[in-house]
N, C-alpha and C positions, 0 to 999 in steps of 0.2 A: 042310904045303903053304902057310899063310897066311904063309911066313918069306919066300915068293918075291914078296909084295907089299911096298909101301913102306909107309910109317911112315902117313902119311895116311890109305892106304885099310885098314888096319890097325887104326886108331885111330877111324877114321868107321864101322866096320864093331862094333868093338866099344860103341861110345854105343847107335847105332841098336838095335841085336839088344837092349840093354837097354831102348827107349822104346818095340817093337817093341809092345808088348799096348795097350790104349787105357788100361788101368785104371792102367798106371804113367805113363802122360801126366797122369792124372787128380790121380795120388798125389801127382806131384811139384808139381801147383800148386795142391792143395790146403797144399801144407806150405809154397809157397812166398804163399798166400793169407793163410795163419795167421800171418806173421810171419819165416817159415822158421825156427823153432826153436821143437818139439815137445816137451813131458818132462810127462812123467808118465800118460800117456795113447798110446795109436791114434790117430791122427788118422781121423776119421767122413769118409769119404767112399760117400756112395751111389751107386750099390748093393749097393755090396759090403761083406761082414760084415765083420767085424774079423781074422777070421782070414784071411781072404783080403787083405786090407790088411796086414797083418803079411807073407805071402807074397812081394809086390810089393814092399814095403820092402826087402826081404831080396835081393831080384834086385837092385834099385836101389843095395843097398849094395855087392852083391858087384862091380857095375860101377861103382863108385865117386862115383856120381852123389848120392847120401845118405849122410853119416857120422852115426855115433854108438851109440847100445842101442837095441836095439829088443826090451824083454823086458813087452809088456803096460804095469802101472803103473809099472814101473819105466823105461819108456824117457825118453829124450833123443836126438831126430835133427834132423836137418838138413838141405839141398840143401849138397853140397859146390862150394862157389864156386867153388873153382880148377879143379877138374875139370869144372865146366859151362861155365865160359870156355873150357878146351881141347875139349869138345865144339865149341861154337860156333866158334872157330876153325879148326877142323875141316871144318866143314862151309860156313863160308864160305870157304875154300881149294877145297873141292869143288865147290860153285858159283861160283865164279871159274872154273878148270877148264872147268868143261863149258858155261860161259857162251864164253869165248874158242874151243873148239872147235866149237860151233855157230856163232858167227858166222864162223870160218875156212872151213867144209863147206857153209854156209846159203845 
């Protein structure tokens, strides 16, 4: 069903459903707080345990928004740049969008 949408609402729909928990809002700017490049460690964000940080990582990777290992001491990750600029561009496409259609119906 989502093939009968276009690439934008497609693509803004799969960012979001990834940043959708607050804990992965949380996640990504704590890693992007640290430097944005994580190894050897979880990155500590409170409240949540480690495992559950590992969790959210692992959504975040699968939507492409964090690369790298995410295996405890042995990790290495990241905020994936190019895919958080096509978020962003994404979404300011989106509100462009719905800015021009409000003020057309407004």
């Amino acid at each position: 069903m989502t093939d009968q949408f276009g690439i934008l609402e497609q693509e803004l729909a799969h960012f979001t459903r990834s940043i959708g928990h607050p804990a992965r809002v949380a996640v990504l700017l704590a890693i992007a707080k640290q430097g944005n490049e994580i190894e050897g460690e979880v990155i500590d964000v409170p409240p949540l345990s480690k495992a559950t940080v590992i969790q959210h990582l692992r959504e975040l990777k699968r939507a492409g928004l964090v690369n790298g290992r995410i295996f405890g001491t042995k990790s290495k990750y990241w905020v994936d740049k190019e895919n958080f600029e096509k978020f962003k561009t994404a979404f300011a496409a989106f509100e462009k969008q719905m800015n021009d259609s409000l003020e057309t119906t407004g």
